[in-house]
Each structure stands twice: as structure tokens, then as C-alpha cells.
C-alpha positions in Angstrom: -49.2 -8.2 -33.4 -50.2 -5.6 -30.5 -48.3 -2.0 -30.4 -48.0 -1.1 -27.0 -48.3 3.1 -27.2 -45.7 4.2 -24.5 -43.8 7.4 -23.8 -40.0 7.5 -23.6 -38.3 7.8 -19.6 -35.9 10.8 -20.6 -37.6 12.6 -22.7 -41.6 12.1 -23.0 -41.3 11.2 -26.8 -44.3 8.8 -27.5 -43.3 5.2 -28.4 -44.6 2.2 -30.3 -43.8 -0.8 -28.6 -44.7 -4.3 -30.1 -46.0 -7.2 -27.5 -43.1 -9.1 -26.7 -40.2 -6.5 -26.9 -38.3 -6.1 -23.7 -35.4 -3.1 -24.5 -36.0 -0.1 -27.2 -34.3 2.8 -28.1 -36.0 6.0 -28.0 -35.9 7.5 -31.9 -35.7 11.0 -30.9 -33.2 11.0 -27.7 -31.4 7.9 -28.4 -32.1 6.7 -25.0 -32.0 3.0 -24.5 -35.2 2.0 -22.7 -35.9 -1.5 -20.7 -40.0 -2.0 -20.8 -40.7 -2.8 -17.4 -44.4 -4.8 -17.4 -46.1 -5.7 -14.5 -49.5 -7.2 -14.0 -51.5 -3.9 -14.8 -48.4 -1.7 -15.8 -46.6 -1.0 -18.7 -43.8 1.6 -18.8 -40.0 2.2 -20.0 -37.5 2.4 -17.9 -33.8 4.6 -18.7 -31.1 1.6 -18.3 -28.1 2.8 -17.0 -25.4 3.4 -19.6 -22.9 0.5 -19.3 -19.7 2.8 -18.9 -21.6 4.3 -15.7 -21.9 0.8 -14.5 -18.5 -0.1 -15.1 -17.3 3.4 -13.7 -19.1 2.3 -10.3 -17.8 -1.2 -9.9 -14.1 -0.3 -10.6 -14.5 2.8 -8.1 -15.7 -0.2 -5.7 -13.5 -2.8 -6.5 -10.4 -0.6 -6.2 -11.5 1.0 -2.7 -12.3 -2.7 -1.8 -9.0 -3.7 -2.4 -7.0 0.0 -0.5 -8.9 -1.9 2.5 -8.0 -5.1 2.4 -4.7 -3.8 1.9 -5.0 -1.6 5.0 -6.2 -4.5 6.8 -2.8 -6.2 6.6 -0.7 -3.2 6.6 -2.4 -2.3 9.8 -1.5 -5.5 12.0 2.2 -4.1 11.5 1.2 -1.0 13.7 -0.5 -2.1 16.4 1.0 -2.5 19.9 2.2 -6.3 20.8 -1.9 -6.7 22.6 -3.2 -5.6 18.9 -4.3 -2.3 20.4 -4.1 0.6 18.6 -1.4 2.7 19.3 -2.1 6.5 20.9 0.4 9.1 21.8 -1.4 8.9 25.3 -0.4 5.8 25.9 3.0 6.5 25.3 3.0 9.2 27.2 1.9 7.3 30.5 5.5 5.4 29.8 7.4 8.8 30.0 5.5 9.7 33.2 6.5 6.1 34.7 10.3 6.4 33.4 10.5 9.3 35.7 8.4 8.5 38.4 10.1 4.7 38.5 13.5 5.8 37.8 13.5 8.2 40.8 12.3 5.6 42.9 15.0 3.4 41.8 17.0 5.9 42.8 15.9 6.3 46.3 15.6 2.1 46.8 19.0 2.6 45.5 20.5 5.3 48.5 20.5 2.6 50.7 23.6 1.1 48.5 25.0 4.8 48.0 27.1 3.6 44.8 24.1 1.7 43.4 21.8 4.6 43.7 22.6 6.6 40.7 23.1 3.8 38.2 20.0 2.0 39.4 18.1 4.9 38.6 19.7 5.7 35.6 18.9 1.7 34.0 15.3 2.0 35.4 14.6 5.4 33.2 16.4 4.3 30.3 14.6 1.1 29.9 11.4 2.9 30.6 12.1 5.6 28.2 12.9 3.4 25.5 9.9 2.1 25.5 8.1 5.2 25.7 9.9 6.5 22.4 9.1 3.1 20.7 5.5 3.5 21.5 5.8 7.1 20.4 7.8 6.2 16.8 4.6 3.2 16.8 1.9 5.6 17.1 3.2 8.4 15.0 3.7 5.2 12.3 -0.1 4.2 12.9 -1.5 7.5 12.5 0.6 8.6 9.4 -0.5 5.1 8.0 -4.2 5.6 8.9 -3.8 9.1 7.6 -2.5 7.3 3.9 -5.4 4.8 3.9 -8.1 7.3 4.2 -6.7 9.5 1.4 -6.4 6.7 -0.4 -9.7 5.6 -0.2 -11.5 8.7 -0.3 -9.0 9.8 -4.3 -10.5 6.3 -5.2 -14.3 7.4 -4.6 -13.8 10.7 -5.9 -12.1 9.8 -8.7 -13.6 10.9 -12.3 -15.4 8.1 -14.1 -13.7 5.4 -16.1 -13.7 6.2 -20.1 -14.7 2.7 -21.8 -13.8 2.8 -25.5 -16.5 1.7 -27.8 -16.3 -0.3 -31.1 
């Protein structure tokens, strides 16, 4: 049987590898070692420690799943096109309440007892829908806002502790 002479990955410790072997532990730092062999070259390798491993797929898995969640929370708070919502955009319908109401108003002078409450329905309506749209975008935003803290605690969080037997 051939011993390979190697060095450990982690800490330079010379190692005595038999032909064959494929994963070692390094006697003096305990660091578990894959022997990586190629057509010329023989060397060790650190392996990741399995709880690090573990630690990085829950991280993934669990921000994976804050944005499927977002995805379907999301649909909720767009506008009736599936546009996101702005304040902008709402603000155009408080513009146009006024704008439109006070031309209801003056279409309206030419029935002098319609003209007030002509106006008065056409701004209403209108300003209804720009608070809706307001309420809808505030909504989006604080939503967005949740989602992105959300996923941002779930990458930052500390690593997962995996009890050993």
C-alpha cells in the first residue's frame, strides 16, 4: 500500500495519506479534509462543517419562502391594472377632483339649481378615489417596507446551532 505524504488545508500539519482514501482528519487541528486528486495533483481540501452548510440553506430556504409569500401578499396591493400603486398617482386624482368638479360646476350654471350639486357629486366621486388610491399606496409601501425587513433579519440572522450526538 502507497502513503501519499500531504500537508493539512488549515493548518500545514504534514499528513500520511494511504492510496485509495478519499476524507481524513487532520491529527493535530482536527480538521476534516476531502483529498481532492486530479491527473497530476494531489492535495486536501477543508470540507465545510456540516452545521455551516445547514446554517446557509435554512437562511435560503426561509428568505425563499418571505418571497413567495410576498409574491401573493403583493397582488392584494396593486391597483385594479396590477400596477403598483404611488402616492403620485393618487395625487393626479386630487388634482382632477378639483379641476373636474369645478367644471361640473360651470356646465352646471347653465341649470342654476343643478350647478352646485353637480359639482359637489363630480368632486366627491373623484376624491374618493383619490383617498382609496392614497389608503392603496400607503398599504403597498408599508407592505414592501415589511417584506424587505423581513428578508434582510432572515439573511442576517446568526447561524443555526445543530446539536450533535
Amino acid at each position: 500500500m502507497n502513503i501519499e505524504r500531504l500537508f493539512c488545508d488549515s493548518c500545514g500539519a504534514p499528513l500520511e495519506i494511504p492510496d485509495g482514501v478519499s476524507f481524513v482528519t487532520c491529527q493535530h487541528c482536527r480538521t476534516s479534509l476531502q483529498i481532492k486528486r486530479d491527473q497530476s495533483v494531489r492535495h486536501p481540501q477543508k470540507l465545510e462543517p456540516i452545521d455551516q452548510k445547514l446554517n446557509t440553506m435554512s437562511k435560503w430556504h426561509e428568505v425563499e419562502a418571505i418571497d413567495r409569500k410576498w409574491e401573493m401578499d403583493r397582488k392584494q396591493h396593486l391597483n385594479e391594472d396590477e400596477s403598483i400603486p404611488t402616492l403620485e398617482n393618487a395625487k393626479t386624482f386630487r388634482v382632477a377632483a378639483i379641476f373636474y368638479g369645478l367644471m361640473a360646476t360651470g356646465v352646471g350654471l347653465a341649470f342654476t339649481w343643478l350647478a352646485p350639486i353637480l359639482g359637489i357629486i363630480v368632486f366627491m366621486g373623484i376624491w374618493g378615489e383619490f383617498i382609496h388610491r392614497s389608503k392603496l399606496a400607503k398599504s403597498y409601501l408599508t407592505a414592501e417596507a415589511e417584506y424587505l425587513q423581513a428578508r434582510q433579519r432572515a439573511i442576517d440572522s446568526k447561524s443555526v446551532q445543530v446539536e450533535t450526538t
